[in-house]
N, C-alpha and C positions, 0 to 999 in steps of 0.2 A: 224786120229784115234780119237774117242772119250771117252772124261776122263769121267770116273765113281767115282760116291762117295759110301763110303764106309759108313754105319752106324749101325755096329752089336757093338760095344762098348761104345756108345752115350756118350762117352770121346772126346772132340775131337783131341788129343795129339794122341790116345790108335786108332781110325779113321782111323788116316794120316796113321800113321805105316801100319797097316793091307791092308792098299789101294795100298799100294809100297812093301811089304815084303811079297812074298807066306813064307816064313818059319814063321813069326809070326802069318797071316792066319793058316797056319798049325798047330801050337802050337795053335793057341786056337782053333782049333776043338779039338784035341785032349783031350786038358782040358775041353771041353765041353763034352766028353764022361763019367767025372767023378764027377763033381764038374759044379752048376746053368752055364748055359750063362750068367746072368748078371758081373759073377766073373769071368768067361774064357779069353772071350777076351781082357776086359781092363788089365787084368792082366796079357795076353802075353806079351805086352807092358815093364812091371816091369820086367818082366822074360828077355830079352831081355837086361833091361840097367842091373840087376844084374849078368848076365852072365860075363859080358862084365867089367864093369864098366863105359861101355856109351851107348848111342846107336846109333844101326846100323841098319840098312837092307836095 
C-alpha cells in the first residue's frame, strides 16, 4: 500500500494527525464550512489535544 502525505494544514504536527485520523480530517472540513481553511485544519489538531487533554487519533 502506498503512504500519502497529507498537506492541507502546512503545520507539520496539524499534517501527521489529519494523515492517520479520519475524525480530525473530519473535523476540519467541518470547520472549514465555517471559519478560513487556513484556521480549520491546523486547528482540528488543538481541538483534538483540548478535548482530550492529549492527543490521539
Amino acid at each position: 500500500m502506498e503512504e500519502h502525505t497529507v498537506r492541507l494544514a502546512q503545520q507539520p504536527e496539524a499534517d501527521e494527525l489529519l494523515a492517520r485520523s479520519p475524525l480530525a480530517a473530519l473535523v476540519g472540513m467541518l470547520l472549514d464550512q465555517q471559519i478560513p481553511m487556513e484556521w480549520a485544519f491546523p486547528n482540528a489538531r488543538n481541538l483534538c489535544i483540548n478535548s482530550t487533554g492529549r492527543l490521539r487519533g
